[in-house]
C-alpha positions as CSV (number, residue, x, y, z in Angstrom):
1,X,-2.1,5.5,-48.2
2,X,0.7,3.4,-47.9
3,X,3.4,6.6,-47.6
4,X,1.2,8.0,-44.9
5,X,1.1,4.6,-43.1
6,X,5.3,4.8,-43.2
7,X,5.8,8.6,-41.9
8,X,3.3,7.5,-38.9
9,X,5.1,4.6,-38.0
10,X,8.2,6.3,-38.1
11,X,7.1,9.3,-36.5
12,X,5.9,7.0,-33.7
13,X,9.1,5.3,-33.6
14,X,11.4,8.5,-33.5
15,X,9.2,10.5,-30.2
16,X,9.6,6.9,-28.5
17,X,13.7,7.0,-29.1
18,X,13.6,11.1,-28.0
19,X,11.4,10.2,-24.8
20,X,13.4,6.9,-23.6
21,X,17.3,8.8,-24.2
22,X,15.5,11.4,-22.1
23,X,14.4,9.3,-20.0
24,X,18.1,7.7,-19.8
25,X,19.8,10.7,-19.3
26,X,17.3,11.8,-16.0
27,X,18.6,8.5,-14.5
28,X,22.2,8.7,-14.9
29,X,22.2,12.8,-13.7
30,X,20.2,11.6,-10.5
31,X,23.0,8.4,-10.0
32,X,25.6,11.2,-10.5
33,X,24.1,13.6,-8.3
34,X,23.1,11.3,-5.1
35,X,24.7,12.1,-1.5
36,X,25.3,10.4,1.5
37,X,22.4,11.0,3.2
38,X,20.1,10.5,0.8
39,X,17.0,7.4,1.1
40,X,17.2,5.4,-2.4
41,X,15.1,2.2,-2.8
42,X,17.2,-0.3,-5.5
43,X,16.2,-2.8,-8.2
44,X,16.1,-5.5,-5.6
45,X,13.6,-3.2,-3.5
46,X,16.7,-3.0,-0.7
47,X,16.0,0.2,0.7
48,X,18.7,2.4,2.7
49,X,20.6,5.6,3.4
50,X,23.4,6.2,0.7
51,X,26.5,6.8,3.2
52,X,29.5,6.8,0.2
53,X,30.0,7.5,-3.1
54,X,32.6,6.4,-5.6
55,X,32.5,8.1,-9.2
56,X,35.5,6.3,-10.3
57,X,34.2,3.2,-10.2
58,X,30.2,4.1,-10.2
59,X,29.5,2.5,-7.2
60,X,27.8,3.5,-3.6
61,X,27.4,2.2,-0.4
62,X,24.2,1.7,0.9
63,X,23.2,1.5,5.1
64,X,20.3,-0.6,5.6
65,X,19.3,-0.9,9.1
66,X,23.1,-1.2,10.1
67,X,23.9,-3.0,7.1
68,X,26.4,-1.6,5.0
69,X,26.2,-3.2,1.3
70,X,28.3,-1.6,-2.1
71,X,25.8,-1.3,-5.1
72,X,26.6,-0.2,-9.0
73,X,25.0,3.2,-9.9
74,X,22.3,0.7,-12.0
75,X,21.2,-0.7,-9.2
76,X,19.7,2.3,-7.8
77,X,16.2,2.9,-9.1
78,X,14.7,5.9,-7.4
79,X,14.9,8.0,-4.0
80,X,13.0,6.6,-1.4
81,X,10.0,8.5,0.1
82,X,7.8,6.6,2.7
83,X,4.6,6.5,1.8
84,X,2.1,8.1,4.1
85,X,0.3,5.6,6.5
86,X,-3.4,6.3,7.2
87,X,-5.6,4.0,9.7
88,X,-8.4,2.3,8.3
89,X,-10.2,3.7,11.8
90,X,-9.1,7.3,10.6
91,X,-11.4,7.6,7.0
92,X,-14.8,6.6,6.0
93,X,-15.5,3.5,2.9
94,X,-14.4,6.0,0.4
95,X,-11.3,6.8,1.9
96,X,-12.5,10.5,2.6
97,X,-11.0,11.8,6.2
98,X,-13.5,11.7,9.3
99,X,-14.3,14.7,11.5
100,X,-14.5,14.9,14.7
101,X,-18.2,14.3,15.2
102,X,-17.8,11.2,13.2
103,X,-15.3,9.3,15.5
104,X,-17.8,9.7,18.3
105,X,-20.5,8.6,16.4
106,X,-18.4,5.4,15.6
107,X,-17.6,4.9,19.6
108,X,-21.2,5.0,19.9
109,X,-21.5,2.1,17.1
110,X,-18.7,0.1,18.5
111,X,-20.6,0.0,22.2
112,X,-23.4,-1.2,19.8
113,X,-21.3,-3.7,18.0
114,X,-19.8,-5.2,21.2
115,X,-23.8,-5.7,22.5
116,X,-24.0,-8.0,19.5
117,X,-23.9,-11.8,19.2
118,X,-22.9,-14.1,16.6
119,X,-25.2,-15.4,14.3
120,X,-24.5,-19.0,15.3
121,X,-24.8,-18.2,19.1
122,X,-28.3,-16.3,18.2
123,X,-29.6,-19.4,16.5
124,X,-29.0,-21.3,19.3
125,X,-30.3,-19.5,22.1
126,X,-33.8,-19.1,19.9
127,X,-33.4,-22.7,19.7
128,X,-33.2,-23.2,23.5
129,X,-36.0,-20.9,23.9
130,X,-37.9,-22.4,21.4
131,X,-37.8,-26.1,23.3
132,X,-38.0,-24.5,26.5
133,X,-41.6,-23.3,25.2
134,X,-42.5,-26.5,23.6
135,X,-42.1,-28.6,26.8
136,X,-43.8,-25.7,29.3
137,X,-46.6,-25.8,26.7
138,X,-46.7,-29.7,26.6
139,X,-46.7,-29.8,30.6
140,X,-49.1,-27.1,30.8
141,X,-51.6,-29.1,28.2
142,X,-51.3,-32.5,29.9
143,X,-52.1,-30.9,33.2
């Protein structure tokens, strides 16, 4: 039982050690193979176009909005790809796309919406009508 529990453990432990040197490797050919051009986002979550490169010392220059700042090849984490931005106007509660039908069934809704009152504004007006009727009905009793 116990020899069993050993080979596991070790087994375990050498597929972790493969997976993370291949893991290393994958980084460093990406660092060696970037281009000015390129979008990269760093460790600091500074995100630019890389405009130099310099092997010899393993650095690169970064252009962030018209800043120009020098980075080590560590500092890069990944390349950059803008996630896509979606409306919250443009898919239904479960994120599925609407159709066309759809969006002018919520123009309809929003005419409906903006026909609407406030619950606290509601309250009072039934309020005011409420007194209203109280006092005609008093004046109409003592008549």
């Amino acid at each position: 039982m116990l020899i069993v529990m050993v080979v596991v453990i070790g087994g375990m432990m050498w597929w972790q050690s493969k997976k993370s040197k291949q893991q290393q490797q994958e980084r460093q050919d990406f660092r060696r193979n970037l281009q000015p051009g390129t979008e990269v986002i760093t460790i600091g979550q500074v995100i630019g176009k890389v405009v130099e490169v310099d092997e010899q010392y393993e650095e690169i220059v970064i252009d962030s909005e018209g800043s120009k700042m020098r980075f080590a090849f560590n500092a890069i984490a990944r390349e950059y790809t803008r996630p896509a931005y979606v409306s919250d106007d443009e898919v239904d509660e479960n994120g599925n796309p609407l159709s066309e039908d759809a969006n002018e069934s919520d123009d309809s809704q929003n005419t409906d919406d903006s026909a609407q009152v406030p619950v606290e504004s509601a309250l009072e007006q039934s309020e005011t009508e409420t007194a209203t009727e109280t006092k005609q009905q008093n004046s109409g009793e003592s008549k």
